[in-house]
C-alpha positions, 0 to 999 in steps of 0.5 A, a space after each residue: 741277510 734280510 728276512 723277507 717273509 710273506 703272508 701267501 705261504 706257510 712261514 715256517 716253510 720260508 724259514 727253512 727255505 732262506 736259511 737252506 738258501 743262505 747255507 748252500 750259497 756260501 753264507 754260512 761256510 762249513 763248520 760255521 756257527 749259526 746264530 742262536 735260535 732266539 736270535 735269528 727269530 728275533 731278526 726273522 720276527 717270528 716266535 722262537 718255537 717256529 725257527 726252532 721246529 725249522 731248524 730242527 727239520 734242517 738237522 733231519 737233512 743233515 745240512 746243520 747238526 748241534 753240539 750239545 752246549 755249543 748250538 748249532 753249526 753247518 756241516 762240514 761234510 761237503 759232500 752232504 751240502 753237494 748233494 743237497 744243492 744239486 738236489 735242490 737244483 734238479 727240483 727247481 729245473 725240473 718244474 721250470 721246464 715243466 711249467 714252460 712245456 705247459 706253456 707249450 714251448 719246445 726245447 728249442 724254444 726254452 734255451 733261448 730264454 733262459 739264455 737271455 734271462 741270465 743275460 739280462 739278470 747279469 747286466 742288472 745285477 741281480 746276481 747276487 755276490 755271495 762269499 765262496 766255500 771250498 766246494 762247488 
C-alpha cells in the first residue's frame, strides 16, 4: 500500500485519511493487526509522533481500538466500518453534486457524467482490486 503523501496539504490529515481508506476498503479486514506505529511511519516517511496522533484520532472514531500489549487492531464491529464508509460516502457525493451545480449542471446533466466516468474508469483499470471483508 504506497504512501503517496503531498506537500499541498496537512500530512497528518493525509495519514488519517490513507489509513481510513485502506481500513473501510477491505485492506485491512476486521479483527486484523495494524502494523506498529514505528513501522508504518518508517513506510510513510514521517515522524513516529505524527502516525501516532493519527492513529490516535482513528481510535476516536472508533474504527481502530488498542490492546494494551498487543498494538493496535481494526474493529470487529462491522457495523461501526458501515457506518463510517457510508459516512464518508454522503460527504464525498454531497460535495460532488454541489460542486457540479456550482458549475451549473442540472440533474439531469450530472447522471450522465458520472455514468460515463465510471465507464471510462472501468475500461482503464483504474478501479482498484482490493480483497473483500464480510460486510458491504
Amino acid at each position: 500500500m504506497p504512501w503517496e503523501l503531498k506537500q499541498d496539504r496537512p500530512i497528518f490529515t493525509q495519514i488519517i485519511e490513507k489509513l481510513q481508506n485502506d481500513i473501510l476498503s477491505g485492506a485491512y479486514l476486521p479483527g486484523e493487526r495494524l502494523p506498529s506505529v514505528r513501522e508504518l511511519a518508517q513506510e510513510a516517511a514521517v515522524n513516529p509522533n505524527t502516525m501516532q496522533k493519527a492513529l490516535a484520532r482513528l481510535e476516536q472514531t472508533g474504527i481502530v481500538y488498542t490492546q494494551r500489549t498487543s498494538g493496535r487492531f481494526i474493529t470487529e464491529d462491522t457495523a461501526v466500518l458501515c457506518a463510517r464508509k457510508e459516512m464518508l460516502v454522503e460527504e464525498a457525493v454531497a460535495g460532488f453534486v454541489e460542486e457540479l451545480r456550482n458549475l451549473g449542471f442540472q440533474r439531469d446533466e450530472i447522471i450522465p457524467l458520472l455514468e460515463e466516468a465510471l465507464h471510462r474508469s472501468h475500461e482503464e483499470g483504474s478501479l482498484p482490486a482490493y480483497r473483500s471483508f464480510p460486510y458491504p
